[in-house]
C-alpha positions as CSV (number, residue, x, y, z in Angstrom):
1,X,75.4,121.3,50.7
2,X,78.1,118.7,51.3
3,X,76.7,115.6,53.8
4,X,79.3,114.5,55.9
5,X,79.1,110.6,55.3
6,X,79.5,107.7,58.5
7,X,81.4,104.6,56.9
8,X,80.6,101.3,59.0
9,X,82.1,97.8,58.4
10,X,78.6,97.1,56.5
11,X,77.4,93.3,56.6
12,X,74.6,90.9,58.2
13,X,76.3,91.1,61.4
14,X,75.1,94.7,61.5
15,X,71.3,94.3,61.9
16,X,69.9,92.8,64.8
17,X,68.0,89.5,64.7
18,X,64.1,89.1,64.6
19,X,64.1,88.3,68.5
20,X,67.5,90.4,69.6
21,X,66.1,92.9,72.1
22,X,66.4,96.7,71.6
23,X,64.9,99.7,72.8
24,X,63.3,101.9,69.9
25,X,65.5,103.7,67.6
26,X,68.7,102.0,69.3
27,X,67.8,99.0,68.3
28,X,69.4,100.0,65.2
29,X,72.8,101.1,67.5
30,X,75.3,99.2,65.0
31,X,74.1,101.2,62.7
32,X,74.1,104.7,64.4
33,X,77.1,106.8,65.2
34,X,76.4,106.7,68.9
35,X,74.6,104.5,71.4
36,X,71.3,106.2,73.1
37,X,70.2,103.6,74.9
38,X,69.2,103.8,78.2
39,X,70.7,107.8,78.4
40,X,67.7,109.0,76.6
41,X,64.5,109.1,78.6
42,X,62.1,109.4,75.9
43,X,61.3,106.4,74.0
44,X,61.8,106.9,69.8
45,X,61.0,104.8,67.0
46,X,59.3,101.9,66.7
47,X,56.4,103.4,65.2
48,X,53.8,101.1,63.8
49,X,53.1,100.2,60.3
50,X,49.7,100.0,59.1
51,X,47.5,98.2,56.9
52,X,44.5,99.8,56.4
53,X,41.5,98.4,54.6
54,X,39.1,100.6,54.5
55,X,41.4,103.6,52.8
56,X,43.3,100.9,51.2
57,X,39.4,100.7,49.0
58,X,39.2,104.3,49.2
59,X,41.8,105.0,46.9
60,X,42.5,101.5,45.3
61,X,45.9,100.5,46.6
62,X,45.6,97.2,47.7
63,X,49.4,97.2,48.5
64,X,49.0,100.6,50.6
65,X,50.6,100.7,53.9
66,X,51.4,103.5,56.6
67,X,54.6,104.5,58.9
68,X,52.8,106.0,61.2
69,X,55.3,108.7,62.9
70,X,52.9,110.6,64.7
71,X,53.2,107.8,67.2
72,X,56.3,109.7,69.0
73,X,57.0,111.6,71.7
74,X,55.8,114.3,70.1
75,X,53.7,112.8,66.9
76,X,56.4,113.7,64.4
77,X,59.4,112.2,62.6
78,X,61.4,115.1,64.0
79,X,61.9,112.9,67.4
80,X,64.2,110.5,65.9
81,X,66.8,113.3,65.3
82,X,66.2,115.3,68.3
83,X,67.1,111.8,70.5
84,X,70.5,111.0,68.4
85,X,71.4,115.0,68.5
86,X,70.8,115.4,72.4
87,X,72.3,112.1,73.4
88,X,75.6,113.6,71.4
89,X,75.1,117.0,73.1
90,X,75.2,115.4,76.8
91,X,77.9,113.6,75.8
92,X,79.8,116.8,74.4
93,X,79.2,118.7,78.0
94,X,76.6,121.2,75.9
95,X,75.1,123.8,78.1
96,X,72.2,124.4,75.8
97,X,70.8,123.3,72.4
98,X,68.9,125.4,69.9
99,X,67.0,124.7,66.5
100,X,65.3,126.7,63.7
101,X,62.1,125.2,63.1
102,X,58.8,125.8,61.2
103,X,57.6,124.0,64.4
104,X,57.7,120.3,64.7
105,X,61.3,120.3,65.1
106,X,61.2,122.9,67.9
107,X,58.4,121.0,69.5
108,X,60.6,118.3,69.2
109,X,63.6,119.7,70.7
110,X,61.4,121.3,73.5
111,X,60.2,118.0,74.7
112,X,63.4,116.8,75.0
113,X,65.6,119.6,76.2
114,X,63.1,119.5,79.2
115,X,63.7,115.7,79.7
116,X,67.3,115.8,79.6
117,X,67.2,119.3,81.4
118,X,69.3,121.3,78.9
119,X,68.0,125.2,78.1
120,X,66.4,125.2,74.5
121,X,66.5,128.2,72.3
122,X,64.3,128.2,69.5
123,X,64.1,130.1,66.7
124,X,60.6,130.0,64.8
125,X,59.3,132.3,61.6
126,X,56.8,135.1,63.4
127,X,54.9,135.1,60.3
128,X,54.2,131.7,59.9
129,X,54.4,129.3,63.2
130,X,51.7,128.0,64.7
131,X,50.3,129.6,68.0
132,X,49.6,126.0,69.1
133,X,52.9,124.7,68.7
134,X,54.4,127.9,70.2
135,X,52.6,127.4,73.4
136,X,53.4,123.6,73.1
137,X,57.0,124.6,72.9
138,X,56.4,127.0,76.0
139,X,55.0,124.5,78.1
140,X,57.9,122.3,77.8
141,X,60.2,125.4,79.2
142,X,61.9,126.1,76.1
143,X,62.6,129.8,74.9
144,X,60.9,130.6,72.0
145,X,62.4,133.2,69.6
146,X,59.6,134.8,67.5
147,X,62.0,135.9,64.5
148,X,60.3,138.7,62.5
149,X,61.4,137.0,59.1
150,X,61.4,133.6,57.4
151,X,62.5,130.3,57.8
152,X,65.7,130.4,56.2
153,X,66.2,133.8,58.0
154,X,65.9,132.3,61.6
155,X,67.8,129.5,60.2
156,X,70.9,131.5,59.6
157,X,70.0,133.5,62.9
158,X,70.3,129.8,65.2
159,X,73.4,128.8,63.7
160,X,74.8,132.1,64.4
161,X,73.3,132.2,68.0
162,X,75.1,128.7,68.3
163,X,78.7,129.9,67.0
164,X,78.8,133.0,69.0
165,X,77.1,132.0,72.2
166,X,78.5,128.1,72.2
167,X,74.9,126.7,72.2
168,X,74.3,123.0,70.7
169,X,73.0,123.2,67.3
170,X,70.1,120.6,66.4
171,X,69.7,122.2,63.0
172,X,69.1,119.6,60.2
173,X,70.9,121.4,57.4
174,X,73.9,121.9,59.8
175,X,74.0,118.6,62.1
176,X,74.4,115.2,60.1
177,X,73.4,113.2,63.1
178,X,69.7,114.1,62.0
179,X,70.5,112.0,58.7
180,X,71.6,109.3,60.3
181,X,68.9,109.4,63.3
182,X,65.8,109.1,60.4
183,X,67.4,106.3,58.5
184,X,65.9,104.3,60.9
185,X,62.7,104.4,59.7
186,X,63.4,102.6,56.4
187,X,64.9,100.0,58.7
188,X,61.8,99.7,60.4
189,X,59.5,99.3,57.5
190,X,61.7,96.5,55.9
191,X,61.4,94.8,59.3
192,X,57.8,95.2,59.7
193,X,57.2,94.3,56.1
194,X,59.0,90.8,57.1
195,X,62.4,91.6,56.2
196,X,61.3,93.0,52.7
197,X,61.8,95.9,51.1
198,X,58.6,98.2,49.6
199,X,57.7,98.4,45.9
200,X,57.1,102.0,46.6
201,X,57.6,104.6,49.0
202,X,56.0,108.2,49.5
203,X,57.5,110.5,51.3
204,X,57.2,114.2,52.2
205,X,59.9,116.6,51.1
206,X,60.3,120.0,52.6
207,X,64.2,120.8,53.4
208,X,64.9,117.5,51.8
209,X,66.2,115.6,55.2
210,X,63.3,112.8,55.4
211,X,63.7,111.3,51.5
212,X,67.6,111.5,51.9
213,X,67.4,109.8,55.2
214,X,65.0,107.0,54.0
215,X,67.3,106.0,51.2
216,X,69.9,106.1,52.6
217,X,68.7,103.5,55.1
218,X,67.6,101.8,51.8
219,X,71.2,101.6,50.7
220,X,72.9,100.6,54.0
221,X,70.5,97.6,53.9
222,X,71.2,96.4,50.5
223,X,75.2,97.3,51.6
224,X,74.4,95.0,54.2
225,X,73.7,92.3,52.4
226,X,69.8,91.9,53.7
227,X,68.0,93.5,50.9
228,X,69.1,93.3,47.5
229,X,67.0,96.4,45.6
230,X,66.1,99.7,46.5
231,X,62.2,100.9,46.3
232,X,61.2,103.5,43.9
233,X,60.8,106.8,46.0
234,X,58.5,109.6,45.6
235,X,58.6,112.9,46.8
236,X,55.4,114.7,47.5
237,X,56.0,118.4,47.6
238,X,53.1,121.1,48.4
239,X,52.6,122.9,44.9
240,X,53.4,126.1,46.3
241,X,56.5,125.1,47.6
242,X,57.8,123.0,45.2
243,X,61.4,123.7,43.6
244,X,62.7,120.3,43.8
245,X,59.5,118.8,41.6
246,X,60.2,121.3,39.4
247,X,63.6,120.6,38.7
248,X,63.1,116.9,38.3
249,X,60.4,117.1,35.7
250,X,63.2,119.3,33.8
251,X,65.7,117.5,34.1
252,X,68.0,119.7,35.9
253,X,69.7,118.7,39.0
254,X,69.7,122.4,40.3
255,X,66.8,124.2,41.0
256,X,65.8,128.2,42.1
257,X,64.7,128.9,45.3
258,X,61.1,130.3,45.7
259,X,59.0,132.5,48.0
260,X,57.1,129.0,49.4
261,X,53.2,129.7,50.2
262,X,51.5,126.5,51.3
263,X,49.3,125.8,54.5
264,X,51.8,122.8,55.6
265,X,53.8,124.7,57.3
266,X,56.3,121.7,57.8
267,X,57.2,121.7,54.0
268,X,56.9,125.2,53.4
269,X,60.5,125.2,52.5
270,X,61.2,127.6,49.0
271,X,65.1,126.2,48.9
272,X,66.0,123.1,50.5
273,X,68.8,122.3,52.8
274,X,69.0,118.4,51.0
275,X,67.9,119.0,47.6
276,X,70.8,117.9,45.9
277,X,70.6,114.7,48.3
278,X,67.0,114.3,47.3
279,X,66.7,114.9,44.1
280,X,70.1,112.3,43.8
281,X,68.2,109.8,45.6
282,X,64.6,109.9,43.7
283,X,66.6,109.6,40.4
284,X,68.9,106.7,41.5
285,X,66.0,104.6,42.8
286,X,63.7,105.5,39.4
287,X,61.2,107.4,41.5
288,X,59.7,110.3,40.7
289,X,58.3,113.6,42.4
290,X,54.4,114.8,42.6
291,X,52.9,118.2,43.6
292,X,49.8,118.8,45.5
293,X,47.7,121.5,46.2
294,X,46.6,122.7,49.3
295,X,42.8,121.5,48.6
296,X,44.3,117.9,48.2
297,X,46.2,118.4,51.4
298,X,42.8,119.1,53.5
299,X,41.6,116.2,51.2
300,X,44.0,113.9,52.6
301,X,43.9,114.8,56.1
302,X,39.9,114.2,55.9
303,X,40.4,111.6,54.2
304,X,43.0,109.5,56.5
305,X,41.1,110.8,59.7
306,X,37.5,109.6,58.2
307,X,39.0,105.4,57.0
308,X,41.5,104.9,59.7
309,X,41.0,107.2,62.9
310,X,44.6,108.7,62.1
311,X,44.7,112.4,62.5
312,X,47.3,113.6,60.4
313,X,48.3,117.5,59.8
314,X,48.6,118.6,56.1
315,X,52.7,118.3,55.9
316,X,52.1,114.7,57.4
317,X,49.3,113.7,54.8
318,X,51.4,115.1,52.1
319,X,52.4,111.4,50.8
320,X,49.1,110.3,50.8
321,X,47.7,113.3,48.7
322,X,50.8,112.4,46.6
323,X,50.3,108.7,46.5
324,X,46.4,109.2,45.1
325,X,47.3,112.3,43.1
326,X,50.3,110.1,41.5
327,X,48.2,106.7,40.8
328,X,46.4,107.3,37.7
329,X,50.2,108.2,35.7
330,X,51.5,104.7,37.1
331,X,50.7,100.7,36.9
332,X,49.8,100.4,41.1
333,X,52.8,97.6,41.8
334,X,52.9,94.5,43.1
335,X,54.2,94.9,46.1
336,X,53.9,97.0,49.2
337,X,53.3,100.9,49.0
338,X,54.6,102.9,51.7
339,X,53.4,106.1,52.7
340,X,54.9,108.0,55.7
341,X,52.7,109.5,57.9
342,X,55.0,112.1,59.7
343,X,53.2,114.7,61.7
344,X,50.1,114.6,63.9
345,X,47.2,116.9,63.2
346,X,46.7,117.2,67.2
347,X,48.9,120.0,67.3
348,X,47.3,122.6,64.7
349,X,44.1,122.7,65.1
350,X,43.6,125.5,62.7
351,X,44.0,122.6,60.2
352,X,41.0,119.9,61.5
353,X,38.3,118.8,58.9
354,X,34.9,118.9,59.4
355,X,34.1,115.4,59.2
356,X,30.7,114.9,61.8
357,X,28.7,116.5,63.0
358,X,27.8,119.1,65.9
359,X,24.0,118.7,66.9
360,X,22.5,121.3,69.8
361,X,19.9,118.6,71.8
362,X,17.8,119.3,74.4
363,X,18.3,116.9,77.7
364,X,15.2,114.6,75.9
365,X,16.0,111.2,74.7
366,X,13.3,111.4,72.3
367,X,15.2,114.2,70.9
368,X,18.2,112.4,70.9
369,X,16.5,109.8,68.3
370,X,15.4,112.5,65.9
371,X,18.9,114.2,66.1
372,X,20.5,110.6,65.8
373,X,18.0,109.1,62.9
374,X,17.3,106.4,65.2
């Protein structure tokens, strides 16, 4: 796939100053191919960045910090693109947007199709979406297409929806406004991190879109003149959906789609939209990738929910299984460690750990001390 590239008159000028006001993502306007600000109602981006000691000891990353994303509209990543793709779609006239999604995208284009008051059409896997999200998507109006197929298949089903009946299309792999929309979050962490960028970054990779987009926001700042490196980046793909991971650890910068089977249904991707772009971008930084299985997914989510009251689902944990799975191969670095926290686990609750307890009590307070050890 062939990323249409923006070209901007790169240089300091181009990022705003430490006290310049901005709204969100759109602080970041000079940077963007279009200007949101003020005609999207839903504020985007900054997210916070954590610093949290007590997983920080956990897993012995003293340098570990966390993008939160599920602090969105919708707690995932997927809102950055949605705002920069429906703010060009009002401008464009569109009569209606639509998106293939495994469900956080959807979500995301549900939320705001219904606060910009455009028809949404999404198209979702039957065999594999979330009943939670689909009734989240519901509830924001949306039509939800229950394809009887895969990913990929309701994919190329949205795109020709969009061609034939004139819809909008939101689609990552087709729309390069999504790119551009989730570079912001590696200007965010370099901001937050005192104008500096990370040692490290993890980063979950499903079609691709989120590693691409966070180097290339790692790129336009050193272009800028503001940074003068580039972090090493990781990719963290689910070991059952992994062809990307593959192909890196042999070398090859092609790689053979697969029949993905994982339970985080936002990487469950078996041939990526930006793997070329991702696989380009882990090399050039001297990263590397890491698979992780689906126990060290729940691991993670228990894990991050139990040492920092952060309820992740298993697609937005997946850098942190990959950050602890990939720590004994590597020297931990100096510097900061990013891991990017991009979906919330309040949407799936098929996926919750079972951290506490759940203790029947009669209405007896003595009985509350015996059930309490207190």
């Amino acid at each position: 796939m062939t990323v249409p590239r923006f070209d901007y008159p790169y240089g300091p000028e181009l990022i705003p100053g430490p006290t310049e006001p901005g709204d969100g993502l759109w602080r970041w306007c000079r940077l963007l191919p279009l200007d949101g600000s003020g005609s999207y109602p839903l504020q985007v981006g900054d997210t916070p960045l954590l610093r949290p000691t007590r997983l920080r000891d956990a897993v012995g990353l003293a340098g570990l910090v966390l993008k939160d994303e599920t602090r969105t509209p919708t707690g995932s990543n997927k809102d950055r693109a949605t705002a920069l793709c429906l703010v060009d779609a009002l401008r464009r006239g569109a009569r209606a947007v639509a998106a293939a999604s495994s469900g956080n995208v959807a979500v995301s284009l549900a939320a705001g199709a219904a606060a910009t008051g455009l028809p949404a059409y999404l198209f979702v896997s039957g065999h594999t979406v979330s009943p939670h999200k689909v009734a989240l998507m519901r509830a924001f109006g949306a039509t939800v297409l229950l394809v009887d197929g895969s990913y990929e298949q309701a994919y190329r089903l949205s795109e020709a929806a969009c061609e034939r009946f004139g819809w909008y299309s939101r689609n990552t792999a087709s729309n390069p406004l999504a790119l551009q929309a989730k570079k912001t979050v590696a200007f965010e962490v370099w901001e937050q991190l005192g104008r500096v960028m990370p040692e490290v970054a993890y980063v979950p990779v499903g079609d691709g879109v989120t590693l691409a987009a966070f180097a290339l926001g790692c790129e336009e700042l050193v272009r800028c003149g503001v940074a003068d490196r580039l972090p090493r980046i990781v990719g963290v793909q689910a070991s059952g959906a992994a062809p990307l991971a593959r192909a890196f650890a042999e070398g090859r910068s092609t790689w053979t789609p697969i029949e993905p089977n994982t339970i985080a249904d936002g990487i469950d991707v078996g041939n990526p939209f930006y793997g070329e772009q991702a696989l380009a971008a882990v090399r050039q930084t001297g990263g590397d990738f890491v698979q992780v299985d689906d126990d060290q997914l729940h691991e993670a989510v228990a894990l991050l929910a139990r040492t920092t009251g952060l309820l992740a689902e298993p697609a937005g944990a997946a850098a942190l299984a990959g950050a602890i799975t990939h720590r004994p191969t590597v020297s931990p670095p100096d510097g900061p460690i990013v891991v990017l926290i991009t979906g919330t686990g309040l949407k799936d609750q098929r996926r919750l750990p079972e951290g506490g307890r759940a203790i029947d009590v009669p209405a007896d307070l003595d009985a509350i001390g015996r059930a309490a050890g207190a």
